[in-house]
C-alpha positions as a printed Julia matrix, in Angstrom:
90×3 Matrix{Float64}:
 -33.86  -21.86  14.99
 -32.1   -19.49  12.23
 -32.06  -20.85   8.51
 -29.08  -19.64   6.81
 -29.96  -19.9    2.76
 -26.86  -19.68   0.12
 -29.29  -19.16  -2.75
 -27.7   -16.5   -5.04
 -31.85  -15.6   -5.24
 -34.21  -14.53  -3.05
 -36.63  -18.27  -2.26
 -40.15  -17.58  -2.75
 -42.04  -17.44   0.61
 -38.91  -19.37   1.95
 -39.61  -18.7    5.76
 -43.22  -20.41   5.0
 -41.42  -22.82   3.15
 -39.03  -23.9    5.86
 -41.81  -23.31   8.46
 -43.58  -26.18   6.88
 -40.63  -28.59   7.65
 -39.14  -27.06  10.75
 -42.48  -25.06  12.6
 -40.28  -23.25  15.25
 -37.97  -21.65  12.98
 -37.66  -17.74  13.57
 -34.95  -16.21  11.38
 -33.98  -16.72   8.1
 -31.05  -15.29   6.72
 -29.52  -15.09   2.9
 -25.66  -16.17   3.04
 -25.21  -13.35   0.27
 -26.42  -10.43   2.82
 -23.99  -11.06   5.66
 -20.88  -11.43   3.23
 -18.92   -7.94   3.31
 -19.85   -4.96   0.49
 -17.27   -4.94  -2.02
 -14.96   -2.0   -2.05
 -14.2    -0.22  -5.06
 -11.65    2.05  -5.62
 -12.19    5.93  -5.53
  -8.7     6.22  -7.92
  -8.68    9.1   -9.93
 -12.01   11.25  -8.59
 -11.71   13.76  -5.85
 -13.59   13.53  -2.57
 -15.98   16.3   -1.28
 -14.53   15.89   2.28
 -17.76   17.58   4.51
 -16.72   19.92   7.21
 -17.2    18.22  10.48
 -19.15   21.23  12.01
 -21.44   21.26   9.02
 -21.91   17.7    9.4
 -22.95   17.94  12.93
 -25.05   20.68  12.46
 -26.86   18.68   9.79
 -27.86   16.16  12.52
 -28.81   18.25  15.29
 -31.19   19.83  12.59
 -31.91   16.55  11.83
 -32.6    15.54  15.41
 -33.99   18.64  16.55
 -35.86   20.23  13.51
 -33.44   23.64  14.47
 -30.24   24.32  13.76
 -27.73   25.07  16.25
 -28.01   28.16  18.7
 -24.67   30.43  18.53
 -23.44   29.01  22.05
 -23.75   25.42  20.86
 -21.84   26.58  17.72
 -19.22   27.39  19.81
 -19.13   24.39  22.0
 -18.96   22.54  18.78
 -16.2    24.23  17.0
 -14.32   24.53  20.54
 -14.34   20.6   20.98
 -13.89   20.07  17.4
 -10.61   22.37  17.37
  -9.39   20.74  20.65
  -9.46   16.95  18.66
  -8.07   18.5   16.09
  -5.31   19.93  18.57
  -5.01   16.21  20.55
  -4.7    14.57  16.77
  -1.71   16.89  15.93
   0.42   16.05  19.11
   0.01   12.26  18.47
């Protein structure tokens, strides 16, 4: 059973409270957490846009605790130039 709670709060020990009334219960869930993020606007600041090869790099350090070798920079950049390419035609 999933409880669903629309509490603007957090309930204190609610899955211990619920447990008490309904024993197999095994989710609960706050109403407030699944609703979308609210968006705001970015109007008026410039975005830092990150290089996708920099960004990729990033997690294969990440990933790897290295960065990339010179052949896999390649690969990379190749691929990456070739969407790039496919992106411009459409």
């Amino acid at each position: 059973m999933k409880a669903v709670l629309t509490d603007d709060a957090p309930v204190i020990d609610g899955m211990k409270r619920i447990r008490d009334v309904f024993p197999n219960a095994c989710e609960l869930i706050y109403e407030r957490d699944e609703q979308a993020q609210e968006v705001k606007s970015l109007t008026g600041r410039a975005l830092a846009v990150a290089n996708p090869v920099e960004v990729i790099g990033d997690f294969v350090e990440h990933v790897r605790d290295e960065g990339f070798s010179e052949k896999e920079l390649e690969v990379v950049a190749s691929a990456l130039g070739r969407l790039c390419e496919a992106e411009d035609v459409q």
